[in-house]
LUMBAPA-924245 format. One line per 8 residues: number of its first residue (from 1); their letters; for each residue x, y, z of C-alpha. Coordinates in nm, 3 decimals. Example, Ala and Ser with C-alpha at 12.3 -4.5 7.8 and 13.67 -1.06 7.14 Angstrom:
# residues 2
1> as> 1.230/-0.450/0.780  1.367/-0.106/0.714
# end
This chain:
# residues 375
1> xxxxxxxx> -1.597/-1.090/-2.034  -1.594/-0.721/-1.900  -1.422/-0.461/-2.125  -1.229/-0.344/-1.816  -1.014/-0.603/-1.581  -0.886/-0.452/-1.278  -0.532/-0.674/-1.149  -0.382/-0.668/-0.759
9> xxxxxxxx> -0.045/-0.824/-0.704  -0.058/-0.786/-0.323  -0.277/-0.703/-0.047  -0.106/-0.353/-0.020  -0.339/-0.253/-0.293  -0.592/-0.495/-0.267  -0.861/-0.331/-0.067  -0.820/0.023/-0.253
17> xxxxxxxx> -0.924/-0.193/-0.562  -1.175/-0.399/-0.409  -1.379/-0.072/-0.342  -1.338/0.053/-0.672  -1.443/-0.238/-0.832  -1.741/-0.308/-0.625  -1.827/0.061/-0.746  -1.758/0.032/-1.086
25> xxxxxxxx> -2.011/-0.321/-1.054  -2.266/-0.084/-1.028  -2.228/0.066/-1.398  -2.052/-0.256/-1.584  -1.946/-0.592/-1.542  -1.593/-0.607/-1.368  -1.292/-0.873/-1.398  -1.030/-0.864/-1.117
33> xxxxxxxx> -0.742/-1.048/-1.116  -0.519/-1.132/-0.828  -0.222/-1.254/-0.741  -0.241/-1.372/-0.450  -0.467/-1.562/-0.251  -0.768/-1.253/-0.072  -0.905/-1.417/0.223  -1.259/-1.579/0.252
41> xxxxxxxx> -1.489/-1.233/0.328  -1.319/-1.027/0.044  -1.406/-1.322/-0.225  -1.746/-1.353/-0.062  -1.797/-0.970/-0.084  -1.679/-0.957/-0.482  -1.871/-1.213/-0.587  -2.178/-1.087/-0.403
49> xxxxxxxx> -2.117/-0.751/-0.617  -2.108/-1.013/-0.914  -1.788/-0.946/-1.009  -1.567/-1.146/-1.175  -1.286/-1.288/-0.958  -0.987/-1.486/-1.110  -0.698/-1.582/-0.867  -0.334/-1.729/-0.988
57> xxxxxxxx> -0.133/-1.745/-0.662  0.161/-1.694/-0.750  0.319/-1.713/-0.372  0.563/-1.451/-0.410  0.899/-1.541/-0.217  1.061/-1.399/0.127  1.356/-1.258/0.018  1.707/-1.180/0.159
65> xxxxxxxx> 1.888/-0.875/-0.008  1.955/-1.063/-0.319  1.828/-1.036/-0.709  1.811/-1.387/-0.774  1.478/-1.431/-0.585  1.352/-1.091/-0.781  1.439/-1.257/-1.100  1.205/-1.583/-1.032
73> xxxxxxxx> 0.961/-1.373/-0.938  0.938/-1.161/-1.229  0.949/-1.462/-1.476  0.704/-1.598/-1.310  0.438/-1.329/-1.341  0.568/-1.241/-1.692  0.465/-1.631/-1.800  0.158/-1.606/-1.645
81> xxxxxxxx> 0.007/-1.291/-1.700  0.162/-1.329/-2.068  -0.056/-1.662/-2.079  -0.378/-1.441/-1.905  -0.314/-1.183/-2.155  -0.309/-1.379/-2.487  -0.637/-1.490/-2.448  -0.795/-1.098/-2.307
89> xxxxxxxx> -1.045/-0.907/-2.484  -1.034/-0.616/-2.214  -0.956/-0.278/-2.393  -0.872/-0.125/-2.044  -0.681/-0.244/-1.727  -0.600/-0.080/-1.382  -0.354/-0.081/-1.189  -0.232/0.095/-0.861
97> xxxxxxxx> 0.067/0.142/-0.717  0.458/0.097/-0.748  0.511/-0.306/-0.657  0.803/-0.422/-0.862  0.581/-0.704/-0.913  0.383/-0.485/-1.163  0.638/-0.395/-1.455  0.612/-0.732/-1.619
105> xxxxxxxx> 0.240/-0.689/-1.587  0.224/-0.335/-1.736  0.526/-0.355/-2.017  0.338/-0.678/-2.162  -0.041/-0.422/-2.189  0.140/-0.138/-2.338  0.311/-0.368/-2.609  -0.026/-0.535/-2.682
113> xxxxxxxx> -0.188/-0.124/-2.730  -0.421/-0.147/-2.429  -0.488/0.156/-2.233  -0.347/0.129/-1.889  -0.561/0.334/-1.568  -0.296/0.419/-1.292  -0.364/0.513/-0.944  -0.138/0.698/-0.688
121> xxxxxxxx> 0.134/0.764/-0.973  0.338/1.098/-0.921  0.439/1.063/-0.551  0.788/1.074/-0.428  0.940/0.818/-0.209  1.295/0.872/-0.182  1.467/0.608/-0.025  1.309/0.327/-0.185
129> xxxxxxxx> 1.304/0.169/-0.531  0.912/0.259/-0.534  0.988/0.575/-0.748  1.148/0.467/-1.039  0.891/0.157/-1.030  0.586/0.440/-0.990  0.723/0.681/-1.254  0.807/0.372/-1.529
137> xxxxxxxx> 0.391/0.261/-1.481  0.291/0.630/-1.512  0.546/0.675/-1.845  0.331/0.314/-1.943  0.015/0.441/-1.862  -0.281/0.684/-2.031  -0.519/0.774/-1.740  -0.415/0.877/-1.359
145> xxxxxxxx> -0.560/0.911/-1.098  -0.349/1.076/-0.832  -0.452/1.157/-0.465  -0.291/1.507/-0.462  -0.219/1.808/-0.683  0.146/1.750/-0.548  0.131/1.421/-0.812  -0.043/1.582/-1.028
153> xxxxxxxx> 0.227/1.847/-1.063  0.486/1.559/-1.074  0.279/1.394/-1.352  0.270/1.702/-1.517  0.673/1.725/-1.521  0.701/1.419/-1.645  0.534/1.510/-1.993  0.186/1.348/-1.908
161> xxxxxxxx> -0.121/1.576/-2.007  -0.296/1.740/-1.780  -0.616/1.678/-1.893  -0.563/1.298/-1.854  -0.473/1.322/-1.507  -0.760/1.342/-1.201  -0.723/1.415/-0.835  -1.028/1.315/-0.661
169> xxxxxxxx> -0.791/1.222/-0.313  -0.675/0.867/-0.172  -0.914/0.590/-0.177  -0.732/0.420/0.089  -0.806/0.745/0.331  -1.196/0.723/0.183  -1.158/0.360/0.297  -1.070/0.439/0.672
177> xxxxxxxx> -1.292/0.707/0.664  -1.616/0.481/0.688  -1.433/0.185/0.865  -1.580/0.131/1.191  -1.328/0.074/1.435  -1.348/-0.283/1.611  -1.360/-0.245/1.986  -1.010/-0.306/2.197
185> xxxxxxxx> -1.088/-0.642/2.381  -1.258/-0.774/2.036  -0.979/-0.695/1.790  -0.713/-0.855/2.040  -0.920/-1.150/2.122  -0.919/-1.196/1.758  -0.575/-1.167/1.701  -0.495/-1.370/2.015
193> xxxxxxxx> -0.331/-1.101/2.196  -0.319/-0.982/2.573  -0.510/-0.638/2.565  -0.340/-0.553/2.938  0.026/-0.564/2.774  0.151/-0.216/2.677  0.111/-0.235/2.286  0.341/-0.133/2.034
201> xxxxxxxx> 0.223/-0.215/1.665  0.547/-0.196/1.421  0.466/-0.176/1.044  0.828/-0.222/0.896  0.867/-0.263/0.539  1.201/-0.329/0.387  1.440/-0.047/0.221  1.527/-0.099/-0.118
209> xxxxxxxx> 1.755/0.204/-0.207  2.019/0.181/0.105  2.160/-0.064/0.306  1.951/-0.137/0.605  2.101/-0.294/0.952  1.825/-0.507/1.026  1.949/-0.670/1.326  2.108/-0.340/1.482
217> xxxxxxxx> 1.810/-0.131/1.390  1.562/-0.374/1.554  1.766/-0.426/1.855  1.744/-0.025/1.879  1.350/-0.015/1.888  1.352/-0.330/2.100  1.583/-0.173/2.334  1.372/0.159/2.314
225> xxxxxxxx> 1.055/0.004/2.387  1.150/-0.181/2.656  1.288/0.102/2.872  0.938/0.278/2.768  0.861/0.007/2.940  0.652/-0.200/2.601  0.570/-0.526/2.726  0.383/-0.646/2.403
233> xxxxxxxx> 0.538/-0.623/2.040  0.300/-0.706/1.712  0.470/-0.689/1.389  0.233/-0.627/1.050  0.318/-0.856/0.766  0.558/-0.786/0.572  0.585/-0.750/0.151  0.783/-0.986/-0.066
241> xxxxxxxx> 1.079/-0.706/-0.127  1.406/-0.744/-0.077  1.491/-0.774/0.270  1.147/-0.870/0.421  1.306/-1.247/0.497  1.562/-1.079/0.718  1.301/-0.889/0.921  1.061/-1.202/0.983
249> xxxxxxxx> 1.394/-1.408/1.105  1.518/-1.108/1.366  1.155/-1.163/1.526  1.159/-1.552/1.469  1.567/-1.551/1.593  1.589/-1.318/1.906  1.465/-1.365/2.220  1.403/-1.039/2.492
257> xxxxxxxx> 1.231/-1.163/2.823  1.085/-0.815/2.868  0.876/-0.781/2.562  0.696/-1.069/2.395  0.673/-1.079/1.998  0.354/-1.146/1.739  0.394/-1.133/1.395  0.110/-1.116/1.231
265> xxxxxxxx> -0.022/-1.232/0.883  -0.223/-1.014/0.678  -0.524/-0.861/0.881  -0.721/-0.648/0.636  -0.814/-0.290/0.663  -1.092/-0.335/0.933  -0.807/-0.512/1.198  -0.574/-0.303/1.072
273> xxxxxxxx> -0.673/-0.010/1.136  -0.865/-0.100/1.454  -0.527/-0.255/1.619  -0.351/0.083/1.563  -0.609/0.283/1.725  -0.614/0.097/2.021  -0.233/0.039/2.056  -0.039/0.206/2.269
281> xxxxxxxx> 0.241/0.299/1.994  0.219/0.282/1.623  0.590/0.299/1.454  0.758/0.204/1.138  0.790/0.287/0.768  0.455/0.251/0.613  0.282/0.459/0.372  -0.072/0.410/0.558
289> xxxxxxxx> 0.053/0.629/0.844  0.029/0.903/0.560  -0.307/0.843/0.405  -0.493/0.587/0.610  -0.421/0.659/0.984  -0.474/1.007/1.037  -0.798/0.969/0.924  -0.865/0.785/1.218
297> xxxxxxxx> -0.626/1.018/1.412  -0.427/0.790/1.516  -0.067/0.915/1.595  0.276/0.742/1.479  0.646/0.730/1.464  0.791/0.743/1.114  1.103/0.549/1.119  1.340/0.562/0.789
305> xxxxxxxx> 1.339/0.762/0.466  1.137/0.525/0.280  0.863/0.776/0.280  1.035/1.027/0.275  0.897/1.329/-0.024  0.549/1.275/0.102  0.398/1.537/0.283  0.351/1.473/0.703
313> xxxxxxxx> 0.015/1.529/0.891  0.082/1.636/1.236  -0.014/1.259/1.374  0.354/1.150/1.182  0.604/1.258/1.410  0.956/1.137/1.185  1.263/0.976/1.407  1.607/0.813/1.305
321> xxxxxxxx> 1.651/0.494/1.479  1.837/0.563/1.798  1.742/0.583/2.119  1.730/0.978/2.151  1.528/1.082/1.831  1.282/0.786/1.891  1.266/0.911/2.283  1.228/1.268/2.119
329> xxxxxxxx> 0.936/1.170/1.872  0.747/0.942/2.125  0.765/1.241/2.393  0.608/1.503/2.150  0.365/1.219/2.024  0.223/1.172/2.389  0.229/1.593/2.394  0.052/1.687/2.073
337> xxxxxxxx> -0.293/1.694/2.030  -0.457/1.623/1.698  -0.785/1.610/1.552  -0.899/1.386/1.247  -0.850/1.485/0.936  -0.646/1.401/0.619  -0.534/1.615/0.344  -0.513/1.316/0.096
345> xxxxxxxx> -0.893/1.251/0.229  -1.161/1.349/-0.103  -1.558/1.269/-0.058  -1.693/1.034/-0.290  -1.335/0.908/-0.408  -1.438/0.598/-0.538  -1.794/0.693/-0.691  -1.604/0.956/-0.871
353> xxxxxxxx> -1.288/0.757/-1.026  -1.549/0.495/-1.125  -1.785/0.771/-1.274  -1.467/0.921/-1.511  -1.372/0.533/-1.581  -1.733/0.473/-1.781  -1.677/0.790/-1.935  -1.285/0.669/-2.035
361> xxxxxxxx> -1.446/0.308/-2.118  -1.725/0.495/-2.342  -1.442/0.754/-2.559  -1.126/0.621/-2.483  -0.799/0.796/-2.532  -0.573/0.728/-2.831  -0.324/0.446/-2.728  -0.019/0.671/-2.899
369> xxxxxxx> 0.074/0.922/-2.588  0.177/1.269/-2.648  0.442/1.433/-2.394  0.436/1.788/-2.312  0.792/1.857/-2.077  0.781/2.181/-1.893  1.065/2.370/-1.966
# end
């Protein structure tokens, strides 16, 4: 058993870990635990790096805006993490993140007096339950690794010390940053698509702070797509939060003869990325429009507050969801002209992270945490 186990509840954070576990390999033995089920290359590829793979599914519900569904969900990891845990030796765990699906996992390591590793802690997300969930595993946790001094600042606000707390940029943007992009006619072939259609990719996620129309909202991007004259519509999977049930049934319940609909299970970082460069419109509410795509520069319509607190690139052009702003955005998206580049982009992200880990793992911190508040 490895001295360090790194856990993913969800393939939103999945492939950040993945790389910095397979880098971490090369120093030390590795656990990682998930939580759901990776897909056949990313097991093959962590167990070629000989690391140490456990995987409880847990199959984490759809949900309609309700708490009952939360609830099951949340004893369900607590039982079985708290049966993982019971029999653990590892002296330090990592997370990422701000999944609700993590407090259970994180309150049940600080009351045992492990040291907790977060990434991407300090960022703001205003319109979704994502900060308090962030800022509660950063208050649990001893070590951060943040992807900009705007979250390091945060951190710093919140009483954590500064000399626990490491920007060395996003590993999600190092991540797109050597991808290489799958060619148009391959990536749609594999996704069983028609390449000819005018393509709009939406990556909608649901809102967990305010009430969200789904069915008027989606009937105003439908609407706007098809007098932009969209013929194809591929929807990214979405996450087990509140709210994600209602957005798979719009697309599963509603019919428009003018523009055909795909939803799509989870593709990975490779397809992911690759579909959104070659479609002709990337729009929704996701945090990879912020750190992954403009890596890539690949351009996109940010839809909602849920992001909102994070700083824009120039490829994120913001819109409300009517017809005029999204008109607006989508006009000044076909206008600008943008190169690649990323500000949450860092070289060497993950050899570095990994490189202060084995120093962490070889003079750990004290598990009692001292708070210094600014004034």
């Amino acid at each position: 058993m490895s001295d360090l186990l790194i856990i993913s509840t969800s393939s939103s954070d999945f492939h950040m870990l993945k790389t910095l576990s397979m880098e971490l390999s090369k120093s030390q033995k590795v656990d990682f635990l998930c939580f759901f089920k990776p897909n056949k290359i990313d097991i093959e590829e962590l167990k070629n790096h000989k690391i140490n793979l456990k995987v409880e599914n847990l199959n984490l519900s759809d949900k309609s805006d309700n708490t009952k569904s939360i609830t099951k969900d949340l004893q369900k990891i607590q039982n079985k993490f708290g049966q993982i845990l019971i029999k653990s030796n590892h002296k330090v765990f990592v997370v990422l993140g701000d999944r609700y699906e993590l407090l259970p996992v994180v309150q049940q390591i600080y009351l045992k007096k492990r040291i907790i590793i977060h990434l991407h802690g300090g960022e703001i997300t205003q319109d979704s339950w994502d900060d308090s969930i962030r800022h509660s595993i950063s208050k649990l946790s001893h070590i951060h690794f943040v992807a900009s001094s705007q979250a390091k600042k945060v951190l710093i606000k919140m009483g954590e010390q500064s000399n626990n707390i490491f920007n060395y940029g996003s590993l999600g943007a190092q991540n797109t940053k050597k991808l290489t992009i799958i060619e148009k006619d391959e990536i749609f072939k594999l996704l069983e698509t028609k390449p000819e259609l005018k393509t709009c990719l939406l990556v909608l996620q649901p809102m967990t702070n305010t009430s969200f129309d789904t069915n008027k909202n989606l009937d105003t991007i439908v609407n706007f797509l098809v007098e932009n004259k969209f013929n194809q519509l591929l929807v990214s999977n979405v996450n087990s939060d509140p709210g994600g049930k209602d957005i798979r049934n719009y697309f599963s319940s509603h019919v428009n003869k003018q523009i055909s609909y795909k939803f799509l299970e989870t593709l990975g970082a490779q397809k992911y990325i690759s579909l959104a460069k070659h479609s002709d419109l990337v729009i929704g509410n996701s945090s990879s429009f912020i750190f992954e795509l403009p890596v890539k520069n690949i351009k996109s319509i940010l839809i909602t507050n849920r992001q909102k607190g994070r700083n824009l690139s120039p490829h994120v052009l913001p819109a409300q969801i009517t017809k005029k702003s999204l008109n607006n955005s989508y006009m000044k998206l076909q206008q600008s002209n943008t190169v690649a580049s990323s500000q949450y982009y860092k070289s060497n992200t993950a050899a570095n992270i990994s490189n202060k880990i084995n120093e962490k793992l070889a003079n750990p911190p004290e598990f009692r945490k001292v708070f210094r508040y600014e004034k």
